[in-house]
N, C-alpha and C positions, 0 to 999 in steps of 0.2 A: 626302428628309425621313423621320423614323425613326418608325414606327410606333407611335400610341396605345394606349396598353395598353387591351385591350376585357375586358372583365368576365367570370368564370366562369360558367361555365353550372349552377353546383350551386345558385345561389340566383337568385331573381326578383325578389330587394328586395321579396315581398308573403309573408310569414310566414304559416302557416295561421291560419283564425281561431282554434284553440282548442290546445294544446299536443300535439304528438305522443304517442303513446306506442309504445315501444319495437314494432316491428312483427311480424307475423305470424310464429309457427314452427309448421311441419305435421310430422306424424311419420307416417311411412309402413313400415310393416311388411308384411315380403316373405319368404311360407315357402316354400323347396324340399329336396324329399327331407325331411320332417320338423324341420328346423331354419329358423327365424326370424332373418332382422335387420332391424334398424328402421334408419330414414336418416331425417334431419331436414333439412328444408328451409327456406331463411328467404328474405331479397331477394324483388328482383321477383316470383320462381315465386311466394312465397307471397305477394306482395302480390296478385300476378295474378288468383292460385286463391279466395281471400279474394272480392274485388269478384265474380267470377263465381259463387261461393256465392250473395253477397248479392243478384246481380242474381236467381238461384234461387228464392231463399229468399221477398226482401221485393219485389221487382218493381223494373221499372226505373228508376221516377220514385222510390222509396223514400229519405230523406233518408241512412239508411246507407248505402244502395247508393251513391250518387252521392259521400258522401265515402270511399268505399273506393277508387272510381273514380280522385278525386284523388291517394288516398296514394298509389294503385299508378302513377300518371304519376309523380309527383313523383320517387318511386323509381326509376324508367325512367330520369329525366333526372341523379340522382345516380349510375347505371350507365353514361351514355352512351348510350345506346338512346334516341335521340333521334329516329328515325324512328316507332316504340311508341309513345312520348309523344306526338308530335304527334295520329297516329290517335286516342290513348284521351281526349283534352283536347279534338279534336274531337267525339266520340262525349256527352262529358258537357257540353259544351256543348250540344249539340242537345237531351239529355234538360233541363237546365235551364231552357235557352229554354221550351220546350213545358210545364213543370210549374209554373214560378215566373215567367216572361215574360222576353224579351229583355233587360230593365232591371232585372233582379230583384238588388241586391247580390250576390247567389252567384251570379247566372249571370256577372256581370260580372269576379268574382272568378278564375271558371274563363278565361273570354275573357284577361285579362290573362295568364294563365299561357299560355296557347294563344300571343299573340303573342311570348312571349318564347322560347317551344319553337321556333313557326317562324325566329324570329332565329336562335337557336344551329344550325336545319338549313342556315341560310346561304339562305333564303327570306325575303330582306328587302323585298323589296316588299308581297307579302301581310302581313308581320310587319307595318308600317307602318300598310296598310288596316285591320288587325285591333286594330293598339292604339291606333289613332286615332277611332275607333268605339268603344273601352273609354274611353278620357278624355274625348271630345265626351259621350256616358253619363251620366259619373260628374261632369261637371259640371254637367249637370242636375240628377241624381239628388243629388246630395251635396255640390256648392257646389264652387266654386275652390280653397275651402282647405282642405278635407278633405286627410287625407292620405294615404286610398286614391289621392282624386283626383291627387294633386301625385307622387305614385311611375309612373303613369301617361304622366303627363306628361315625368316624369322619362327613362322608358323609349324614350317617342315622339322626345323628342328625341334622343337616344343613335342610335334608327335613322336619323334624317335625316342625324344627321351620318355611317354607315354608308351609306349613300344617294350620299352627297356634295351635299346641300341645304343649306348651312352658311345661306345667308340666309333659309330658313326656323327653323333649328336655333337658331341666337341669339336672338330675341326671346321664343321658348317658354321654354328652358331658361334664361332670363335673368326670365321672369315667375316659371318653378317653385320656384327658386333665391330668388326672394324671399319666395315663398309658403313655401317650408320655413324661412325665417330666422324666418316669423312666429309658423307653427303648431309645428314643432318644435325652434327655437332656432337660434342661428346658429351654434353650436359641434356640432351633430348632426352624424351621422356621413353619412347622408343628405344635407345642407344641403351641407354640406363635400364632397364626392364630387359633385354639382350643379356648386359652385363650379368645379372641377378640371376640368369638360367644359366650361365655358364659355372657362376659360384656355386649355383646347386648340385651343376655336375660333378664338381667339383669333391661334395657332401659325398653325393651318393657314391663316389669310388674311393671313398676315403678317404680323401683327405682336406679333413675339416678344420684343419688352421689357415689353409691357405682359403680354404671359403669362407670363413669369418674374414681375413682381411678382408677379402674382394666384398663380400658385403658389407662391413663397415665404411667400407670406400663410396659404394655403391647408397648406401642410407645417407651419408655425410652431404654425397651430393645431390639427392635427392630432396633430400631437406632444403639444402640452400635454395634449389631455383623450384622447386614444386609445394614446397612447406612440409611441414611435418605430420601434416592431417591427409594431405592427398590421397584418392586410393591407392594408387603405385605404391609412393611411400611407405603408407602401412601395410602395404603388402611387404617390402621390404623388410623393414620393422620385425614383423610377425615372421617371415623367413629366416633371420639371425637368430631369431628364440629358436627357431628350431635348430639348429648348429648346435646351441648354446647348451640345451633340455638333450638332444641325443650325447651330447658328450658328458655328460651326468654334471651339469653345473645350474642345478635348480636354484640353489641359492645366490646365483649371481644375475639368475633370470626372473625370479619372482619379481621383484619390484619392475624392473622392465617390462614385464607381463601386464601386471596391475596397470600401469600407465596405458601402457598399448591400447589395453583393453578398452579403458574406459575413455582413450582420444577414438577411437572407433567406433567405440558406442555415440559419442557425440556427433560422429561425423559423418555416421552410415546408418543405414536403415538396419532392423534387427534380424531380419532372414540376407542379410548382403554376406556374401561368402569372405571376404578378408574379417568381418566382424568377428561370423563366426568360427575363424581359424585361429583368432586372435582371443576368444572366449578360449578355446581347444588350448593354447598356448598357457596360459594362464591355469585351466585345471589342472595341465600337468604338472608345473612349475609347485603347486601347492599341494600336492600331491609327494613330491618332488623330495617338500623340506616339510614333510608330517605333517602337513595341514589338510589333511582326507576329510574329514567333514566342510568345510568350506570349497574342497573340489567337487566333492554329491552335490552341495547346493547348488553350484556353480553350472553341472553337465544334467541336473535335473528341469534347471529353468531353459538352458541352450538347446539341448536335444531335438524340441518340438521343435525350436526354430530353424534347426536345421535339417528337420523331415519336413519342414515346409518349404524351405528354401530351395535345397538341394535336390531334395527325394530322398525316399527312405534306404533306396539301393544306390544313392552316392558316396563312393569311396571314402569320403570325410565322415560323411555321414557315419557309414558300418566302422569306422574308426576310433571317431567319439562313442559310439555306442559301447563296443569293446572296453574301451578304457574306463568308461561307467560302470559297466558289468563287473570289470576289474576291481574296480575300489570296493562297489556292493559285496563283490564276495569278501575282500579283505576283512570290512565292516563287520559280517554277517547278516548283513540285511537282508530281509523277504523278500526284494527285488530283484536279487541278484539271481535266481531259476529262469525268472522271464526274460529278465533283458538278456544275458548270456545267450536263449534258446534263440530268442528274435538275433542277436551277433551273427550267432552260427549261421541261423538261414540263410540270413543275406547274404555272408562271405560265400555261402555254398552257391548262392543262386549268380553274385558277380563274377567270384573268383577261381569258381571250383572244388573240390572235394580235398585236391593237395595241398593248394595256397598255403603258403606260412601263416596270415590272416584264419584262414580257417581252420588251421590248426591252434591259433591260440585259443580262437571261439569256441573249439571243440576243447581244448583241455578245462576251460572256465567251465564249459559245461559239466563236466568229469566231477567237480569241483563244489556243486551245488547238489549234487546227487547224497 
């Protein structure tokens, strides 16, 4: 079954409360032997340097200090330095808690972002405990329909079904989903993006005509009020192929692949993850309906870009790779010893030694021998 496309890690679906502004630049000036040059620093270091001023300057509990704190996670997690962010969202969590109380909207605010850092470290259990404790919260604190609260919810479900808890995942994300149709509209991008997880669950318990409606529904109206290039969208988009490609209907997805593809390619940068789910969607598709040598091309150009995007040990990642390993062995190409072995590693090193993943990487391997 083909991989659900899981969400970037550069946003938390929880916007700061009050608008960014352009961030920190230090200038540092450095004289030897009589001559000076100055260097400017911005990113993280300056986000860094910044909150460590202010924890200096105004003290730890200080309301600036603490949202310096935030930018410079935030920043962390738009760098990838996701292990940074986890520590600094911990650290202003503790100060929140103790200043404003456990329950305090901003403490809860920081907590939600905390559980979404540990998700992206691939610490989904904690992530779970952590955002399930932010929405139980924020439903007292702030009602069911808030829609701090319903994003919350929105997030908690996403881990279950990362979890593989689908029969708890459905009736949450199927409440939130309502709750967003009420408070923020049923054409919201949010509400819609809800909807798309619930079709997946849909997928993943089998039954995959009623998740193709629900995402046809879901893409029709996505298109209308977000267009047809939008990330969501094409996340969307690229979701239906896979309904389409697991129910063995390659040749009805090929040409919707091709498209996909190359509206993504226009619209996204070439390491952006719906791009390269939507390259992934497409090798298979041609793969699919005998077109294996233009699938090699296809996952021989993609691959890098998704050991650069992703990581070489993300789930898509070890996925695509498989499926490359796949066709090289069909092929018989000389490739297909090495990439198969690097499969195997990875699945062994994410998944474990039993993983159904690792055993396909292990039988390719079998296979090259």
């Amino acid at each position: 079954m083909g991989r659900w496309f899981n969400r970037s890690r550069e946003r938390d679906d929880e916007p700061p409360r009050e608008p960014e502004s352009t961030g920190p630049v230090i200038e540092i000036t450095v004289t030897h032997d009589g001559r000076s040059t100055t260097e400017t620093i911005g990113g993280p270091t300056a986000f860094g340097l910044q909150y460590h001023a202010f924890h200096e300057q105004y003290g730890a509990t200080d309301p600036r200090t603490l949202e310096a704190g935030s930018r410079y996670a935030r920043e962390l997690m738009r760098n990838n330095d996701i292990d940074e962010a986890v520590a600094i969202y911990q650290e202003i969590v503790g100060l929140r808690s103790s200043a404003l109380g456990p329950e305090h909207p901003d403490t809860l605010r920081t907590k939600h972002s905390l559980a979404f850092a540990l998700w992206q470290l691939g610490s989904h259990a904690e992530a779970e405990r952590v955002q399930r404790d932010v929405y139980e919260a924020r439903r007292r604190v702030l009602g069911d329909g808030d829609a701090e609260t319903l994003r919350s919810g929105n997030n908690l479900g996403w881990l279950l079904i990362e979890l593989g808890r689908m029969d708890e995942a459905e009736p949450l994300l199927r409440r939130v989903a309502d709750g967003m149709a009420r408070t923020l509209g049923r054409d919201d991008a949010d509400t819609l993006t809800c909807q798309m997880k619930l079709a997946g669950i849909q997928h993943l318990q089998g039954h995959s005509q009623q998740a193709e409606r629900a995402l046809r529904d879901v893409v029709q109206r996505m298109t209308r009020t977000l267009g047809p290039t939008s990330p969501v969208s094409l996340q969307a988009r690229s979701n239906l192929l896979v309904v389409l490609l697991d129910s063995g209907r390659a040749a009805e997805a090929v040409d919707a692949a091709r498209t996909l593809a190359d509206d993504a390619g226009r619209a996204l940068k070439g390491t952006d993850g719906v791009l390269l789910h939507a390259r992934h969607s497409l090798a298979r598709a041609l793969a699919g309906v005998g077109r294996r040598p233009e699938a090699i091309r296809l996952l021989t150009d993609t691959l890098p870009d998704s050991e650069r995007g992703r990581g070489v040990d993300h789930p898509g990642t070890l996925e695509m790779r498989t499926l490359y390993a796949q066709l090289l062995v069909e092929a018989g190409d000389r490739r297909a010893g090495p990439e198969a072995r690097a499969a195997l590693a990875g699945c062994e090193r994410v998944h474990g030694p039993g993983h159904p993943d690792t055993e396909k990487a292990r039988a390719l391997v079998r296979l090259t021998r």
